[in-house]
N, C-alpha and C positions, 0 to 999 in steps of 0.2 A: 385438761379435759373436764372435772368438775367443777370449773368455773361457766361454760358455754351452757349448761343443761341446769334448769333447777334442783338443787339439792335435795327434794323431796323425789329424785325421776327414783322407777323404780328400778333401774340396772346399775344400782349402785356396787352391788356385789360383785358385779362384772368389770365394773369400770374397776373395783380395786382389784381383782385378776391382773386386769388388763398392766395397773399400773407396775405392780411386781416382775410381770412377764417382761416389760419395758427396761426397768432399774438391772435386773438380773442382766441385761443385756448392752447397756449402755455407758455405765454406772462403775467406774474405776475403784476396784478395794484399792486400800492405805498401803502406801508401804510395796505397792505391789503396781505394774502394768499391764494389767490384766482382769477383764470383767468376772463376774463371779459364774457366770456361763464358761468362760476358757478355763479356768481353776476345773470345772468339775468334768466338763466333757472334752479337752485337750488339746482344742481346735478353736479357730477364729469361728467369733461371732460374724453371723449373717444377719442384715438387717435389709436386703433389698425387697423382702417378701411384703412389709410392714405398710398398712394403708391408716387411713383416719378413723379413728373410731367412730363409731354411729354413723359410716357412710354409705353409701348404696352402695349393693357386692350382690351378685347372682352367685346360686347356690345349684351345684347341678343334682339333676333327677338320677335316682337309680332304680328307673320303671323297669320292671324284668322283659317287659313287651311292649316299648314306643312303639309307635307308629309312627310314619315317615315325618307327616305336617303336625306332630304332637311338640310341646315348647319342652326343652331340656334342663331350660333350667327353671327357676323362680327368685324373685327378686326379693332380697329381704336386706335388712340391716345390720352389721358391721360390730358385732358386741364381746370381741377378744379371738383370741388364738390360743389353742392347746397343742402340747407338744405330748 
């Protein structure tokens, strides 16, 4: 991921979120078959949610009063996942 983007970008902070939230999820402990997402919450990791970082992703509106032909979502870019 930090290789594609100049090291000076400024979602640096995000990208290394981004990279923890990845390892926690991927990333086999020693001695063990099992990520350190299953150790804590006791279940299989899910990873089919997981898109490209810094990619296009629409974000939806929570307008309290759309209108019919009003856009629902907005288009923004792609800079990690919170659980």
């Amino acid at each position: 991921m930090l290789d594609e983007e100049d090291p000076s970008h400024i979602f640096l902070g995000e990208e290394a979120q981004e990279i923890v939230y990845l390892s926690d999820r991927t990333q086999l402990k020693p001695n063990s078959n099992k990520t350190p997402y299953e150790l804590w919450k006791g279940r299989p990791t899910l990873i089919k949610h997981l898109k490209v970082f810094g990619s296009k992703c629409f974000i939806k509106r929570n307008d309290k009063n759309p209108r019919k032909f009003d856009t629902h979502v907005e288009e923004g870019i792609l800079l990690g996942y919170y659980a």
